[in-house]
C-alpha positions in Angstrom: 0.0 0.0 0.0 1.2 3.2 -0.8 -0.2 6.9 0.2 -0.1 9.5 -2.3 1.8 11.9 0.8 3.9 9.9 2.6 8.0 10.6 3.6 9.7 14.1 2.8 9.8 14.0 -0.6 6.0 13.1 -0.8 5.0 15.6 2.1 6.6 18.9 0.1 5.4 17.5 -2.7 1.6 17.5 -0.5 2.3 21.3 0.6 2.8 22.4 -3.6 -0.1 20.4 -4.6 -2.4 21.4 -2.3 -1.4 25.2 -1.4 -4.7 27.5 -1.1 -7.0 24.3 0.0 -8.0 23.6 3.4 -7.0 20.5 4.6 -8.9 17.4 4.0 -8.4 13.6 3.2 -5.9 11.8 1.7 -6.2 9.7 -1.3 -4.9 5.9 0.3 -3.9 3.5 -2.6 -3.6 -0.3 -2.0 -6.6 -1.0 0.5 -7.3 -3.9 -1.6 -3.4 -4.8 -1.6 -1.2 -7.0 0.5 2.6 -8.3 0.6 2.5 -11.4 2.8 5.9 -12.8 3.9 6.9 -16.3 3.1 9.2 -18.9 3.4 8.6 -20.8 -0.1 6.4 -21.2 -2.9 4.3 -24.1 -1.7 0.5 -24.5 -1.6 0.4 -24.8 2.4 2.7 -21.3 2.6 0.0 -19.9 -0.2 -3.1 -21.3 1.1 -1.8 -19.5 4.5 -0.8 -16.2 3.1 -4.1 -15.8 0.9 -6.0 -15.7 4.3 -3.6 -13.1 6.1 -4.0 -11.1 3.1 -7.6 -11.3 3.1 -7.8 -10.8 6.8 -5.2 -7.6 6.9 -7.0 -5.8 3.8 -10.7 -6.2 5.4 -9.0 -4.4 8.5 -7.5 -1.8 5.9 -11.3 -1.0 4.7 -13.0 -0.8 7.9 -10.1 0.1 10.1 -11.6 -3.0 12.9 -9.8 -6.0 14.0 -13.3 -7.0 15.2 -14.7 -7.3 12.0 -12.8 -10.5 11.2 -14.9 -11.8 13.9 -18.4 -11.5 11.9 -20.0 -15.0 10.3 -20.0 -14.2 6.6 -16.1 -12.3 6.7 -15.2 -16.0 8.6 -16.7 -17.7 5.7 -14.8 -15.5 3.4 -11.3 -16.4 5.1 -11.9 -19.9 4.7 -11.8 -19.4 0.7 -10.2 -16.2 -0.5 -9.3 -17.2 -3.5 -12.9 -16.0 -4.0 -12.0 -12.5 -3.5 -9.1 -13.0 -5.5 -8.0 -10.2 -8.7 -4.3 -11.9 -8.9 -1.2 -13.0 -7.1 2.6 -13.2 -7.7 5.4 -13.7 -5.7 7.9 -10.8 -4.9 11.7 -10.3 -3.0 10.7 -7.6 -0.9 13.7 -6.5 0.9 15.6 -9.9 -0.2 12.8 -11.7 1.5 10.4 -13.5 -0.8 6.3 -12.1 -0.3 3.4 -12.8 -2.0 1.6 -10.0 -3.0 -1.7 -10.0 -3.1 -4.5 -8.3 -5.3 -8.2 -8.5 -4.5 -11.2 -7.5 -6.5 -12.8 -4.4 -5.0 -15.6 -4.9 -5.7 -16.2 -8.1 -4.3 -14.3 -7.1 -1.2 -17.0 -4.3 -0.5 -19.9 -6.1 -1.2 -18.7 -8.6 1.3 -18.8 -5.6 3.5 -21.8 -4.8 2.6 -23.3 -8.4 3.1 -21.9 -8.9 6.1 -23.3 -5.3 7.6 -19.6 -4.1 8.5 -18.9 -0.1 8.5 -17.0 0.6 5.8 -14.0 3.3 5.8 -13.9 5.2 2.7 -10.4 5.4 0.7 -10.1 9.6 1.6 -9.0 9.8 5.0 -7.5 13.0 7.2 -3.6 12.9 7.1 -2.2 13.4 11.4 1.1 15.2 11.8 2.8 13.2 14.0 5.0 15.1 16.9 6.7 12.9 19.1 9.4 13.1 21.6 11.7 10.3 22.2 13.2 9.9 25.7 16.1 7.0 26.8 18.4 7.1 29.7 21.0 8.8 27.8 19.2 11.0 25.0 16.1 12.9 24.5 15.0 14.1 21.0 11.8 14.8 18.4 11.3 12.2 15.9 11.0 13.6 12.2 10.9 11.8 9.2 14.4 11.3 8.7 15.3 10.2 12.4 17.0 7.0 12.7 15.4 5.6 15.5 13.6 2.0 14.4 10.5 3.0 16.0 10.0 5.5 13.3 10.1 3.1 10.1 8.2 1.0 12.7 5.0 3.5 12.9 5.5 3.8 9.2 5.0 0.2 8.7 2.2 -0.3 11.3 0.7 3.1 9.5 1.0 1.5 6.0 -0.7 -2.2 7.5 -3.7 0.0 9.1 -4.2 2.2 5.8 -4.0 5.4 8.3 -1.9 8.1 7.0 0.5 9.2 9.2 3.8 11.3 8.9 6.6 12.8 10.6 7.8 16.4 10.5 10.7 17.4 8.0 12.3 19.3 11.6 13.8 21.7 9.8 15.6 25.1 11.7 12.5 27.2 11.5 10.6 24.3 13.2 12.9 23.5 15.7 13.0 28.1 16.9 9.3 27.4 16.7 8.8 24.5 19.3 11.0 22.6 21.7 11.1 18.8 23.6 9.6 20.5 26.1 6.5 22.2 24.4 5.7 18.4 23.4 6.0 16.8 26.6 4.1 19.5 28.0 1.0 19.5 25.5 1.4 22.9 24.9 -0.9 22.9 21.8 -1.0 26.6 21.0 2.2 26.2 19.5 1.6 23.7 17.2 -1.1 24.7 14.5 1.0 27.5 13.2 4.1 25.6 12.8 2.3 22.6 11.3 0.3 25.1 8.6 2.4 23.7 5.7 1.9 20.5 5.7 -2.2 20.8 5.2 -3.0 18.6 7.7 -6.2 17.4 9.8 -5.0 16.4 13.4 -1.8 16.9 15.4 -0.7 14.5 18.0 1.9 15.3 20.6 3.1 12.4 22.2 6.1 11.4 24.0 7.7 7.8 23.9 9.8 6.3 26.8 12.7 3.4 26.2 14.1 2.8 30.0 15.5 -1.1 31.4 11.4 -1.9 31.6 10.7 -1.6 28.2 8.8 0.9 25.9 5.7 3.0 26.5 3.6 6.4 25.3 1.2 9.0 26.4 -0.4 10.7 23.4 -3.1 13.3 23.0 -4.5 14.2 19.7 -5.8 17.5 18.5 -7.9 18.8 15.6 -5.1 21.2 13.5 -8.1 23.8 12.9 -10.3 24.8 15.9 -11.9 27.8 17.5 -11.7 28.8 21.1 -9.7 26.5 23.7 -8.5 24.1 22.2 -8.3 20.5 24.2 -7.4 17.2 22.9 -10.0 14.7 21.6 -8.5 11.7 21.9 -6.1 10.6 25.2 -3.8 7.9 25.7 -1.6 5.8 27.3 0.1 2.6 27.0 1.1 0.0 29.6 5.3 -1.0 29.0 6.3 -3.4 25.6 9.3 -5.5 25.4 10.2 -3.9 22.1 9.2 -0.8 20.2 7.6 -2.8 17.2 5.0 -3.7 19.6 4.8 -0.4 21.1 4.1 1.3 17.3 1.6 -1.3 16.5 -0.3 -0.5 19.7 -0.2 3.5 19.2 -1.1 3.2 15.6 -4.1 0.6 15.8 -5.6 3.1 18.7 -5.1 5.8 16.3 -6.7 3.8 13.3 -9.8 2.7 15.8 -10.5 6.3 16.5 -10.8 7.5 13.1 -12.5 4.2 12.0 -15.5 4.8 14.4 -15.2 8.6 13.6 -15.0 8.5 9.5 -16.7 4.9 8.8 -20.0 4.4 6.9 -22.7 2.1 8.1 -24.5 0.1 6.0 -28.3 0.3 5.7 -30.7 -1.9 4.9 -32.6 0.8 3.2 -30.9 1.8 -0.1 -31.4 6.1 -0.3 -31.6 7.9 -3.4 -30.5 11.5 -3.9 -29.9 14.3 -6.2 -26.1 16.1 -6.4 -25.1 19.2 -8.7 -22.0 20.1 -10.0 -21.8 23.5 -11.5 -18.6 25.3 -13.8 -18.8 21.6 -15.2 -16.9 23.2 -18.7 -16.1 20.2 -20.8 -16.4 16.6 -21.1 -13.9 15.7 -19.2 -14.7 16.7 -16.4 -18.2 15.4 -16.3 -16.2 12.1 -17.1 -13.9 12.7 -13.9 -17.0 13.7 -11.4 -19.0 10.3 -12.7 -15.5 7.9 -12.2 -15.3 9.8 -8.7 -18.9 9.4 -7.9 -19.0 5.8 -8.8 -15.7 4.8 -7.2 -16.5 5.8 -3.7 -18.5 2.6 -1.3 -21.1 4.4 -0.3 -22.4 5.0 -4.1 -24.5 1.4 -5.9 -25.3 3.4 -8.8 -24.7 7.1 -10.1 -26.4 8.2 -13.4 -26.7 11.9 -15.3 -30.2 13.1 -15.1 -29.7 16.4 -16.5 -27.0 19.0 -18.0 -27.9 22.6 -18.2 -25.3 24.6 -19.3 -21.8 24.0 -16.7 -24.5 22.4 -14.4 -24.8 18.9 -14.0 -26.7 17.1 -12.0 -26.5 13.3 -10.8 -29.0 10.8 -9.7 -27.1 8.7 -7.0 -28.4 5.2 -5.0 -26.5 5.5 -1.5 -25.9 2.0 0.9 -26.2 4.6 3.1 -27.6 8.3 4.2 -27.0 11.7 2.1 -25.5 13.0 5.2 -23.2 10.3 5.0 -22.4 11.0 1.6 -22.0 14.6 2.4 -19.4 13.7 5.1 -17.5 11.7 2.4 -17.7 14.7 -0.1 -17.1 17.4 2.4 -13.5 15.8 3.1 -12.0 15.6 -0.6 -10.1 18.4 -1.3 -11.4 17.7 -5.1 -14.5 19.2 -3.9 -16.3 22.3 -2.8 -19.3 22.5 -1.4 -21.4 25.8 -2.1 -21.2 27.9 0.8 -24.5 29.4 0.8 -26.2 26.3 0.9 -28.1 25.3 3.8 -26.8 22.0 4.9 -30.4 21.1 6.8 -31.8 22.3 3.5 -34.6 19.3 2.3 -33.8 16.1 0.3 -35.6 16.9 -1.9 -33.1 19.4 -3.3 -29.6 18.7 -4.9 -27.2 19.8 -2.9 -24.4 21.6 -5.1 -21.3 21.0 -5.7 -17.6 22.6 -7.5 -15.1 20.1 -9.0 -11.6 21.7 -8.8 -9.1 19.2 -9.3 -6.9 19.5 -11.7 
């Protein structure tokens, strides 16, 4: 799985492309991906991996361990070559994987059948800023460090589809905030130094290695918010043996959060709505908005029920509510939402829509 802003070069990359947006989700690639390690080529090793594969990408699009646990997604790990798009075998890192491709759209109406919330692919981006304490050294991670818990919270992020990165730490960052600040929580220092990396949340959080072992306290924080601002999400961890278990622990906490927060819940009553796009200037982009529309879980069916001019408008049939879908919409930066629309305003009326990707 890859994200499309992920590491240094990625995140300047993410501050050119997106300069002049507010923040929102990020793209995730790969949900229906996964590299299974192995020790050979033979049926029992595939037969194995095939399952973990299956298992690890239903997590990545619900963003539960719990759902593995329902009756029909059981059933499904018993014969994933069901679900299966293709397979090959890989050296991945000289160590031989099989990587695994499963059909979408199979995968989600598994989902579907089986009544699990589903996490669409655009999810918020977190700026992680974490201190690092031993008995000899303190310091604040960035995405460069060299510390092994780093490329650990990478991997765990990557596992979990939760996009997650590190600050660059460059000189203006470090006169801006300090070990302290972070250990501290002293939030009010943090939005303005995080601005260019277009982010959702912020976590400050402080890891411990001492002779017991490893552990965290971490509080996250929405990156834009009026008033006082106070942490939404608290945490923190009893003592790991290693640091590997200690970044699997922080990140699956993280990805439960934003599961429960950002997931979709299936209903048994299909919903069906009106949208409008308006500046809609050529045939390419009604192309784009109807690819988009009909790529995202929530949408059975999308159809174009009427072009006026730049205005187009869409019939859609939803799994699930049209405030659901507006949650989904309102957090792709490839949208904008008319501001002077009422967002109580009745069903019966599409709401309205700008496409300005590029």
């Amino acid at each position: 799985m890859t994200y499309k802003r992920y590491s240094l070069l990625v995140v300047l990359s993410l501050i050119l492309i997106i300069a002049g947006h507010s923040a929102n989700a990020v793209t995730v690639e790969g949900l229906n991906q996964a590299n299974i390690s192995v020790t050979s080529q033979s049926n029992t090793q595939r037969r194995s991996a095939l399952k973990q594969a299956l298992a690890e990408v239903i997590v990545k699009n619900t963003g539960s361990i719990e759902a593995l646990n329902y009756p029909l997604i059981k059933d499904a790990l018993a014969l994933p070559t069901s679900y299966l798009r293709q397979y090959s075998y890989i050296n991945n890192d000289d160590k031989l994987a099989l990587q695994v491709n499963f059909d979408e759209s199979k995968i989600l109406a598994l989902l579907r059948n089986a009544k699990v919330s589903i996490w669409e692919k655009n999810r918020p981006l977190t700026l992680l800023w974490i201190t690092y304490d031993t008995d000899i050294n303190q310091q604040i991670l960035s995405d460069s460090s060299s510390e092994v818990v780093v490329s650990e919270i990478k991997q765990a992020s990557k596992i979990n589809a939760l996009p997650l990165i590190f600050p660059i730490l460059d000189l203006s960052e470090l006169n801006m905030i300090s070990e302290s600040d972070i250990k501290g929580y002293f939030i009010d220092a943090f939005p303005k130094v995080s601005e260019k990396y277009q982010v959702d949340y912020l976590i400050l959080a402080n890891i411990q290695q001492s002779q017991s072992g490893f552990q965290y306290q971490l509080k996250l924080y929405q990156q834009e918010q009026d008033g006082v601002r106070r942490p939404i999400l608290t945490k923190q961890s009893s003592i790991f043996d290693n640091s590997a278990s200690l970044a699997n622990d922080l990140v699956r906490k993280l990805t439960v959060y934003f599961a429960n927060e950002y997931s979709i819940s299936v209903e048994e009553k299909q919903q069906s709505v009106s949208i409008k796009f308006e500046q809609v200037i050529n045939l390419e982009t009604q192309i784009k908005i109807k690819r988009y529309l009909s790529q995202l879980a929530i949408v059975k069916s999308v159809h174009i029920s009427q072009l006026q001019g730049a205005k187009l408008t869409f019939d859609l049939t939803l799994y699930g509510s049209l405030q659901d879908l507006q949650r989904v919409l309102s957090r792709d930066h490839n949208i904008r939402s008319n501001v002077d629309q009422d967002i109580l305003s009745s069903e019966a009326e599409p709401q309205i829509y700008q496409w300005v990707a590029r």
